[in-house]
C-alpha positions as CSV (number, residue, x, y, z in Angstrom):
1,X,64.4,130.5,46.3
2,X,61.6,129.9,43.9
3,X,61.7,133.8,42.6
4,X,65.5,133.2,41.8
5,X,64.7,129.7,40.6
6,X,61.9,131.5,37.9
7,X,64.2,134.6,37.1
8,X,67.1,132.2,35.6
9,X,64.6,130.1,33.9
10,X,63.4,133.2,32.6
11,X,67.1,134.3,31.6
12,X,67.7,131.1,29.5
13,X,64.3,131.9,28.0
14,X,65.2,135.2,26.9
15,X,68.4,134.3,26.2
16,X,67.3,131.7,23.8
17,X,64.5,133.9,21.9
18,X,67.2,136.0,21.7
19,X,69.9,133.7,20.0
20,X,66.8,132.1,17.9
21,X,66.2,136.3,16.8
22,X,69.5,136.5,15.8
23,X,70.0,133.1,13.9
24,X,67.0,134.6,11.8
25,X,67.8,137.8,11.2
26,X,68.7,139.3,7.6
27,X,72.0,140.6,8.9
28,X,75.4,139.2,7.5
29,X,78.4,140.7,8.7
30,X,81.5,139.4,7.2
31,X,83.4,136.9,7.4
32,X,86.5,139.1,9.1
33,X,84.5,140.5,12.1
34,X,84.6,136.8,13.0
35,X,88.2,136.2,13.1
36,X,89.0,139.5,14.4
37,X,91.7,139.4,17.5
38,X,88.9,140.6,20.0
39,X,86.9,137.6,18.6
40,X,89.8,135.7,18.7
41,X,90.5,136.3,22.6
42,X,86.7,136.2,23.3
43,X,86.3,132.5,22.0
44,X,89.9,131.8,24.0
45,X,88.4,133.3,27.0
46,X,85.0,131.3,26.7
47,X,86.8,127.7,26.2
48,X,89.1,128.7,29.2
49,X,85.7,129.5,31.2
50,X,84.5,126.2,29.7
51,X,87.1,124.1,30.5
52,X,87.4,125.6,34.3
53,X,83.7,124.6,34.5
54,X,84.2,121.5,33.4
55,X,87.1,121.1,35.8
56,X,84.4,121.9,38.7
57,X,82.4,119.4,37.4
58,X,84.8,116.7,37.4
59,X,85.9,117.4,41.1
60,X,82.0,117.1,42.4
61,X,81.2,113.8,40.8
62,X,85.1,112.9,42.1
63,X,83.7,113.6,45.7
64,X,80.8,112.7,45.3
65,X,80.1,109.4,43.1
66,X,76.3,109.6,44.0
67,X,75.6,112.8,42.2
68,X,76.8,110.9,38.7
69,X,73.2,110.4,37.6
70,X,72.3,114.5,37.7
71,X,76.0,116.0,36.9
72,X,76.8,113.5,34.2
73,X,74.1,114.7,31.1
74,X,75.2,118.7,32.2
75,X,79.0,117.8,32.6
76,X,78.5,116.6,29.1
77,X,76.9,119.6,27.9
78,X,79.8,121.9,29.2
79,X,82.3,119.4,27.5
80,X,80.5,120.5,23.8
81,X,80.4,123.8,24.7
82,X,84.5,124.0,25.5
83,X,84.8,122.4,22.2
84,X,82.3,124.7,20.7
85,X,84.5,127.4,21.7
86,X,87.5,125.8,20.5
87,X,89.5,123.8,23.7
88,X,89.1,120.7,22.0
89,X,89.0,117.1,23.6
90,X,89.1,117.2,27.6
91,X,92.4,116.3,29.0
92,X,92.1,113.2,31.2
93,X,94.5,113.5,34.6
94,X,93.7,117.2,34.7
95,X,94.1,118.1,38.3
96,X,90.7,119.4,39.8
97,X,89.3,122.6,42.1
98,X,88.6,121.1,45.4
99,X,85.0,120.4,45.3
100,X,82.2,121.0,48.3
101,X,82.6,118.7,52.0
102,X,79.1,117.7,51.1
103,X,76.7,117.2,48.1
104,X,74.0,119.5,48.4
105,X,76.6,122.2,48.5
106,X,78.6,120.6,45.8
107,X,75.1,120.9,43.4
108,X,74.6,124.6,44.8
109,X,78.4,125.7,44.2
110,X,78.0,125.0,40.3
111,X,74.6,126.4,40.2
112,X,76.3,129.3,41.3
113,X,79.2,129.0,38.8
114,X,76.9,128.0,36.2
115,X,74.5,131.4,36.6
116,X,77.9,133.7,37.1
117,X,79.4,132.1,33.8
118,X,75.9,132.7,32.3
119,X,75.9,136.3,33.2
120,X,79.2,136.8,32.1
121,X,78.8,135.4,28.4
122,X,75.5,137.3,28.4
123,X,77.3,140.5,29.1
124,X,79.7,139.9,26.4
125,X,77.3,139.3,23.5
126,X,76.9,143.5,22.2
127,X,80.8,143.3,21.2
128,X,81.0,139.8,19.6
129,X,80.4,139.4,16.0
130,X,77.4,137.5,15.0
131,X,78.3,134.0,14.8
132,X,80.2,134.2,18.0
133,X,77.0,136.4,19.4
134,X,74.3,133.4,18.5
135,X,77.0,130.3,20.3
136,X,77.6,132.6,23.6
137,X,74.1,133.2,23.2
138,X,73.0,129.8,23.1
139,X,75.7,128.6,25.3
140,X,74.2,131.0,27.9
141,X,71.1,130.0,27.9
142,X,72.1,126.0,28.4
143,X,74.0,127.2,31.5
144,X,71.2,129.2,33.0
145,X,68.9,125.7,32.4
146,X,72.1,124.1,34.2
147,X,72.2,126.6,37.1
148,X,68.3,125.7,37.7
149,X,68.3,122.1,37.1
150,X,71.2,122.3,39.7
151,X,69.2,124.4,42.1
152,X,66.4,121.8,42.3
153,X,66.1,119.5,45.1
């Protein structure tokens, strides 16, 4: 548990040299490769993964009102991020994923969805353009912090 624990703090470590490297690098592509349709449906599928993730969110502090105190700062984080990527304001009355019969599973199910989403927007990086690149980057990185704050005790 520790090794997996240190590996995905080391991921968002990476992950975050690596968006810092980019931010600083000499390299600026146009403006087009930006807006590209490929870019276009990447940033659509990243607020969708947002907003899902969000969704889970909601439906664990729902079920379980004591876990407010650790979910609220992250749930807040994923909120900016679906914005980042474009899904604008949360949509109140949304109806929610069933969420875990008990806490500690609760916290370990979106540790779990946190590291997959994590992986997934790192795997994605080589064919986004560089602005898009640096926020999936950096948004990666926050949800491999997530996925280990989550994972602790």
């Amino acid at each position: 548990m520790a090794h997996a624990r240190r590996r995905t703090l080391l991921t968002g470590v990476a992950l975050g040299g690596a968006a810092w490297l980019t931010a600083c690098s000499e390299d600026r592509a146009p403006q087009r490769a930006e807006r590209s349709s490929s870019a276009d449906h990447l940033r659509q599928g990243a607020a969708r993964d947002s907003t899902a993730l969000l969704a889970r969110y909601d439906a664990a502090l729902a079920a379980h009102p004591a876990l407010a105190p650790a979910l609220r700062p992250l749930r807040a984080e994923v909120a900016r991020h679906a914005e980042a990527f474009g899904a604008g304001k949360p949509r109140t009355g949304v109806s929610h994923p069933p969420a875990a019969p008990d806490a500690p599973t609760a916290r370990k199910e979106l540790a779990e969805a946190e590291r997959n989403l994590a992986d997934r927007r790192t795997r994605a990086l080589p064919g986004a353009p560089p602005e898009l690149a640096r926020l999936l980057a950096s948004v990666a990185a926050a949800g491999a912090a997530h996925a280990y704050l989550l994972a602790k005790p």
